[in-house]
N, C-alpha and C positions, 0 to 999 in steps of 0.2 A: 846823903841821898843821891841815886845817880838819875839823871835826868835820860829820858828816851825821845830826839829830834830826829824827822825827818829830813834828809834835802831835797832838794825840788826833783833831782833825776829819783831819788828812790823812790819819793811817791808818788812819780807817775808809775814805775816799775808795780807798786802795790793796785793800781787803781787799774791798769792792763790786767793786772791776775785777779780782781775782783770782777773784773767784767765779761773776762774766759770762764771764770766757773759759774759768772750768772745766769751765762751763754749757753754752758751745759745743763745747768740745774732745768732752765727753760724747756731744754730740749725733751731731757730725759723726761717732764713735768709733762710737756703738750701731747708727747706719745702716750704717756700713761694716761691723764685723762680722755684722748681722745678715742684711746680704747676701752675704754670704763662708757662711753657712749656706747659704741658698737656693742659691748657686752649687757648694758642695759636692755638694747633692743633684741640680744641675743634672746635675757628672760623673759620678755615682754611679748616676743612673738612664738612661733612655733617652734623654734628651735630646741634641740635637746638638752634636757638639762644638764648633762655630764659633760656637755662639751662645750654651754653658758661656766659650769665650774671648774672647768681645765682651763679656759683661758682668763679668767678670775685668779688663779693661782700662779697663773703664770705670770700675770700681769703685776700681781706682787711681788712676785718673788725676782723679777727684773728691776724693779724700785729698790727693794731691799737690797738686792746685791749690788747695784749700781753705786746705792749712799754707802753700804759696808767697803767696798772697795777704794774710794773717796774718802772716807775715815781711819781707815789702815794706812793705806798711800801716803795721804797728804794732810792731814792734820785734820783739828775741828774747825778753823777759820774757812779753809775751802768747805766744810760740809756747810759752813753756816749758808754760806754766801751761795751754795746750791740749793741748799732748803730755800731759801730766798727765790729762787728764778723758780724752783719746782710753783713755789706759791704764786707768783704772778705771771705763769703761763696758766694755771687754775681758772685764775680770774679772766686771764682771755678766753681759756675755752668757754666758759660760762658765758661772758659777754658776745663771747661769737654764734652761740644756743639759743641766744633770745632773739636773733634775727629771723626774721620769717624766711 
């Protein structure tokens, strides 16, 4: 059986690269929902609808490719660890939504 240890310098090396892609997930996460606001308010007010669902799609289709690129590149460990920051900048925008 072979044993897998880390040393002190690699795991800090691991816990640096876990906190750059949390870094990113974050970001890419805070844009996207904080445009899922704007786009709410796009359907909700007068705005037109084709151009509430041009940036709906667009607004996906930069998440999707953002994680597809992240998946290709660099493994599934970075995608996890971005899904990760995606979800808890979620919970900040939320949390930032309920302040008057």
């Amino acid at each position: 059986m072979t044993y897998f240890q880390l040393a002190g310098r690699d795991l800090m090396l691991y816990a640096l690269d876990a906190g750059a892609w949390l870094s990113v997930g974050a970001l890419i996460g805070a844009s996207h929902f904080l445009t899922l606001r704007r786009n709410v308010r796009m359907l909700a007010g007068d705005r037109s609808f084709p151009l509430a669902l041009a940036v709906q799609f667009g607004r996906l289709a930069i998440l999707a490719g953002a994680l597809a690129v992240i998946a290709a590149h660099f493994g599934a460990l970075p995608l996890i660890v971005a899904t990760a920051g995606i979800l808890a900048a979620r919970t900040a925008v939320l949390r930032l939504g309920e302040q008057p």
